[in-house]
BAGULO-282353 format. One line per 5 residues: number of its first residue (from 0); their letters; for each residue y negated, z negated, x of C-alpha. Coordinates in steps of 0.001 Angstrom, whole numbers, plus 500000, padded with zeros to 6 digits. Each point is the difference from the previous one (the first is absolute). Layout:
BAGULO-282353
NUM = a = Y Z X ~ ...
***
This chain:
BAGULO-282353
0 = xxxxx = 166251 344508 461115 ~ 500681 503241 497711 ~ 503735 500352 500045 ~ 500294 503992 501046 ~ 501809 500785 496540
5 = xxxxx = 497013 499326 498084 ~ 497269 502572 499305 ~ 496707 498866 500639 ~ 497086 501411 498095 ~ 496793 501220 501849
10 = xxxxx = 497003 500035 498431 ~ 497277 501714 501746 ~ 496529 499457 498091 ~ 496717 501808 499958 ~ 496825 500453 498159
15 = xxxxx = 500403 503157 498152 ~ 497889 502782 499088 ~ 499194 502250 497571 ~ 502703 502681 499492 ~ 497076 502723 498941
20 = xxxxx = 496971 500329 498881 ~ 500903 499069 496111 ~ 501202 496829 501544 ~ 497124 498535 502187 ~ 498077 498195 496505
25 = xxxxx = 503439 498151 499012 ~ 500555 498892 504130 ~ 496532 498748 500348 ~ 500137 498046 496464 ~ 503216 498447 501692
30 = xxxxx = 498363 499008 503575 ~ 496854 499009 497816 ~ 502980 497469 498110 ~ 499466 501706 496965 ~ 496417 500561 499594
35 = xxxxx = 499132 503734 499503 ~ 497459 501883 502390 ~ 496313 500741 498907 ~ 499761 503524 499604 ~ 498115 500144 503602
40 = xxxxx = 502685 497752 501624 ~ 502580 502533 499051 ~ 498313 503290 500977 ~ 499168 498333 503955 ~ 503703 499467 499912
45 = xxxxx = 500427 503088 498878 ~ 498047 501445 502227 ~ 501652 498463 502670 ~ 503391 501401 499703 ~ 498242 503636 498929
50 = xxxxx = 498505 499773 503638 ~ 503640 499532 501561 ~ 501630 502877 498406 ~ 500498 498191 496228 ~ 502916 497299 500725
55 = xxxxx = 500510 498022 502571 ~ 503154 500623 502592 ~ 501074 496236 499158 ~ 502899 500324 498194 ~ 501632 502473 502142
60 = xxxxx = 499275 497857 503091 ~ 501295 497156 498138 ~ 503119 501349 499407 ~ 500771 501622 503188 ~ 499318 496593 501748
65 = xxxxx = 502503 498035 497320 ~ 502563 503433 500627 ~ 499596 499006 503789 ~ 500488 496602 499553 ~ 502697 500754 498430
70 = xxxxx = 501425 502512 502724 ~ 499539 496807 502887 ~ 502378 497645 497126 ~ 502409 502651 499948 ~ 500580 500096 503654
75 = xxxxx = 500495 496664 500539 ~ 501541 499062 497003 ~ 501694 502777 498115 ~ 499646 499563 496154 ~ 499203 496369 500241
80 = xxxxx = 496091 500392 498793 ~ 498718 501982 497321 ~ 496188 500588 500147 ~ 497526 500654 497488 ~ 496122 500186 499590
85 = xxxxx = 498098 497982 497519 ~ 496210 500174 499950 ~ 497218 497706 498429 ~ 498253 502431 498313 ~ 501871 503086 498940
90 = xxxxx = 503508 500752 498682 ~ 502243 499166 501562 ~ 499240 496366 499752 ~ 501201 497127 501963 ~ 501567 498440 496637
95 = xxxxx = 501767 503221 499255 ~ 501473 500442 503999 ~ 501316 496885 499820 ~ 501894 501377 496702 ~ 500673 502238 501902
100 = xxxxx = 501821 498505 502958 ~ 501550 497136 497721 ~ 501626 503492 497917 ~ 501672 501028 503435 ~ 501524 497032 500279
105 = xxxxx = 497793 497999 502582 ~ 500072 496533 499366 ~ 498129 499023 502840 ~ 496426 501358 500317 ~ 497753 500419 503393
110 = xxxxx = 496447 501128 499037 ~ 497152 501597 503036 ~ 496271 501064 499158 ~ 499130 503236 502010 ~ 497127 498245 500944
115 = xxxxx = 500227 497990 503580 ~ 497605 496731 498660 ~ 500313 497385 497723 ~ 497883 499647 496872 ~ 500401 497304 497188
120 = xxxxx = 498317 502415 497705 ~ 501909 503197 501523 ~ 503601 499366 501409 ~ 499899 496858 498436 ~ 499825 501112 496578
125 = xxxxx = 502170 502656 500809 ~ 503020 497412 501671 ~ 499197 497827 496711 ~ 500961 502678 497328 ~ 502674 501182 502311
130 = xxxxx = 501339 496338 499736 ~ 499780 499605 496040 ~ 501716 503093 499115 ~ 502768 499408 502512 ~ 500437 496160 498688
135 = xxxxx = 500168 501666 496898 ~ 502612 501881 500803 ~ 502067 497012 502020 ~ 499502 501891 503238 ~ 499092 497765 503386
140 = xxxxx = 496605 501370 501461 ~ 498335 499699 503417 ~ 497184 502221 501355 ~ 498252 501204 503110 ~ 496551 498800 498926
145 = xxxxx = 497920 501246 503449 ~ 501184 502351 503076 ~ 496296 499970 501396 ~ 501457 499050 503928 ~ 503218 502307 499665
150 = xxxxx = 500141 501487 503267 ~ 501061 503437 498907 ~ 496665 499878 498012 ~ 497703 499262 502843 ~ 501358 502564 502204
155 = xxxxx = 500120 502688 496981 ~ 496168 499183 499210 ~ 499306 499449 503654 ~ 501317 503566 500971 ~ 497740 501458 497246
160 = xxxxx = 497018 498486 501448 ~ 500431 501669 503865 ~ 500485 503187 497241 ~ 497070 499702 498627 ~ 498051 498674 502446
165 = xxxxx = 501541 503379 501978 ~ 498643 502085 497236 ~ 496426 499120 500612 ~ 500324 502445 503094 ~ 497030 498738 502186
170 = xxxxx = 497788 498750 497550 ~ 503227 497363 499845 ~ 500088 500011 504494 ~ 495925 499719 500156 ~ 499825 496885 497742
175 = xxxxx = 502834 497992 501536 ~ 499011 500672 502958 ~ 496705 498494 499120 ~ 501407 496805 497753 ~ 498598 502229 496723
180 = xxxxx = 503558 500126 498496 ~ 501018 498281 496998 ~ 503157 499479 498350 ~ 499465 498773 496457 ~ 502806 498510 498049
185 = xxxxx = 499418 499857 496293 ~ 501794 499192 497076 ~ 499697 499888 496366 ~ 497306 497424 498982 ~ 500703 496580 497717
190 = xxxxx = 497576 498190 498546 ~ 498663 496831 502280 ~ 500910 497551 497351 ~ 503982 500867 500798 ~ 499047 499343 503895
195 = xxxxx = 498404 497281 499589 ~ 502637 498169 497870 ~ 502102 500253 503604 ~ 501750 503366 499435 ~ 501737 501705 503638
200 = xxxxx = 498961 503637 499145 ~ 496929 499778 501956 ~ 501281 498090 503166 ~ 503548 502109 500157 ~ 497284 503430 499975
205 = xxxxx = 498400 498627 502834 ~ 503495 498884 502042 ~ 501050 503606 499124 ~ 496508 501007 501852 ~ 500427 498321 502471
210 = xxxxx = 503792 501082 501445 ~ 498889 503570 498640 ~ 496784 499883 502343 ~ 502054 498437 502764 ~ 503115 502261 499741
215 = xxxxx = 497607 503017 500100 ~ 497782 499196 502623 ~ 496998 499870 498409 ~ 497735 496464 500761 ~ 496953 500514 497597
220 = xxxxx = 501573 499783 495897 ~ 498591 498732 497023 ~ 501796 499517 496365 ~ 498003 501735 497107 ~ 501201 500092 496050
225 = xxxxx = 499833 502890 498170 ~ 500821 501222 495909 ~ 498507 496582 498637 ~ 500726 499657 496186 ~ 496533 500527 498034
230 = xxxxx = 499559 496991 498305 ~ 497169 497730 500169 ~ 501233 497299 501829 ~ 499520 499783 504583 ~ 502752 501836 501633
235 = xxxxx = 501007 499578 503569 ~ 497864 501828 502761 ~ 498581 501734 501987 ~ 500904 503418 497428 ~ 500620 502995 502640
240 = xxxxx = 497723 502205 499058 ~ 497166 497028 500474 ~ 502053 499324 503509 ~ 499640 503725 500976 ~ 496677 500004 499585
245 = xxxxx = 499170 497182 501953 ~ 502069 501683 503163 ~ 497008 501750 501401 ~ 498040 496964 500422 ~ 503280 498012 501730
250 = xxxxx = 500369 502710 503024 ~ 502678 501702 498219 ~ 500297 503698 500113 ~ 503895 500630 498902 ~ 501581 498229 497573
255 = xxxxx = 504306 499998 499015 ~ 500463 498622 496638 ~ 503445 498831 499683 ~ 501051 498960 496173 ~ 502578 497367 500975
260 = xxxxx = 500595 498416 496357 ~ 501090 503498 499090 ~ 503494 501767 500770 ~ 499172 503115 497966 ~ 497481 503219 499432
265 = xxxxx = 498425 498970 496568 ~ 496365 499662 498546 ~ 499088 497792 501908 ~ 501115 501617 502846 ~ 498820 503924 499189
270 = xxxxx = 496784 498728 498342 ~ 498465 496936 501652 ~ 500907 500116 503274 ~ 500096 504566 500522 ~ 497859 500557 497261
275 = xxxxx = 497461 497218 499804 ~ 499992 498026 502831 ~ 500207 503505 502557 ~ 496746 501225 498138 ~ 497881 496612 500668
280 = xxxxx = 501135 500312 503787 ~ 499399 503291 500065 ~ 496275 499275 498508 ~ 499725 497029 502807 ~ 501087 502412 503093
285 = xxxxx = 503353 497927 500794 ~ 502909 501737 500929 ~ 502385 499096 497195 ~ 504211 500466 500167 ~ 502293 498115 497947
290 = xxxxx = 503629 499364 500590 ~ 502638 501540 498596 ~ 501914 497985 497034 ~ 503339 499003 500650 ~ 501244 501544 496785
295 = xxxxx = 504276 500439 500464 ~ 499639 499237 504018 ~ 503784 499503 500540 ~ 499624 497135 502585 ~ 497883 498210 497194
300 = xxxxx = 502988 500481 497492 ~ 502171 498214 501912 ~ 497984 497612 500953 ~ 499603 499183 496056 ~ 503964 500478 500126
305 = xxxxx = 500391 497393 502228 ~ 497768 497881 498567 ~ 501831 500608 496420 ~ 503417 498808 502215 ~ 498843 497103 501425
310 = xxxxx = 498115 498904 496601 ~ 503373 500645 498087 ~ 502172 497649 502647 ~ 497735 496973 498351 ~ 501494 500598 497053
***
């Protein structure tokens, strides 16, 4: 167990994102692992983010959740933790936050993803660079590697589906009265080779479905995967837009998308799902609402606070 005089270091780790437009070639040559973007790869991208305002709202989500994780810490444990983001992509980097942390004088390091579900090639690479810098740096390490059952997150995403299922108005009432209402739980795509080769991401989705669908009320749910990397080898289906369009033909006349492998408004967030995927249901006739993120919720920062405590007593 931590001994309470010793500060604990908490690293709280995320993708990234471009900090402005200058910035989105350099962040997609890093999530590409150095490769640069064909000209028409980088103006989609671009695109993208012009259609959301120019920049996505990541970073300042980001670091209001880690400043409300931080808040929770504080409460229980007064000056004990010291939080800090690190993302995968963009500065600051998980190698330089656990500089960071070691330069505070944390010896001790507990590292989160704000991402509930475990990846090899996503939270897994981010626990194992989190874990070479700290050995590095002679600090003890331990992490929080999936949160996909928490119940503070079931109820938070669970609430936001009766929300948007409420937003509908009757269009929402008429189709679940009649069994036509959908709740679709997506989350970013991986290839099928990584699922095949045993990875959880896909089966911890579908628990989260399932206690999200039960929680809310709602019997008829499917899982869908959405933002798929373009590259030429399979990734995992069905892609959402090819699920909404298929709707009709199932009996379904509403549909409540609810992102559940994201905590935060970003692109894929503002683009696929209110941008994109709105427009195909809109084209197919289905009723479409999508739940609200979870962004700085402050019942899911101290859920990640406890979490953090409980992760840090292993130590």
């Amino acid at each position: 167990m931590t001994p309470a005089s010793r500060r604990v270091g908490v690293l709280v780790m995320a993708y990234g994102t471009p900090s402005s437009p200058g910035q989105i070639e350099a962040f997609y040559t890093d999530v590409r692992r150095g490769r640069p973007p064909s000209a028409q790869q980088l103006a989609d991208l671009t695109g993208r983010y012009e259609a959301i305002g120019g920049a996505s709202p990541l970073s300042r989500h980001t670091a209001e959740q880690v400043a409300g994780i931080q808040q929770q810490l504080d409460l229980r444990f007064p000056g004990r933790y010291v939080c800090t983001l690190g993302n995968k992509h963009s500065d600051p980097r998980i190698e330089n936050a656990v500089e960071n942390l070691a330069g505070q004088g944390a010896r001790e390091l507990v590292g989160l993803v704000l991402a509930p579900h475990y990846s090899r090639g996503s939270v897994g690479e981010y626990v194992s660079r989190a874990t070479e810098r700290a050995a590095d740096l002679g600090m003890t390490a331990a992490f929080v590697e999936h949160w996909h059952e928490h119940p503070a997150l079931i109820e938070l995403l669970a609430e936001r589906v009766i929300h948007a299922v409420e937003s509908l108005g009757t269009a929402g009432n008429d189709a679940r009265r009649n069994d036509g209402l959908l709740l679709l739980i997506t989350a970013h795509s991986l290839p099928v080779r990584v699922v095949a080769d045993g990875d959880p991401y896909a089966d911890q989705l579908r628990h989260s479905g399932e206690l999200v669908a039960s929680a809310s009320g709602l019997g008829r749910w499917d899982v869908g995967w959405q933002s798929a990397g373009r590259t030429s080898e399979p990734w995992m289906g069905p892609d959402i837009l090819d699920r909404l369009r298929a709707l009709p033909s199932e009996g379904v006349s509403a549909v409540v998308v609810c992102p559940a492998g994201f905590t935060s408004d970003h692109l894929e967030i503002l683009y696929d799902l209110d941008i994109e995927a709105s427009r195909v249901a809109a084209e197919t006739g289905v009723a479409f609402a999508r739940t609200a993120s979870l962004n700085a919720d402050p019942r899911m920062c101290a859920a990640l606070a406890d979490l953090a405590i409980s992760c840090a007593e292993e130590l």
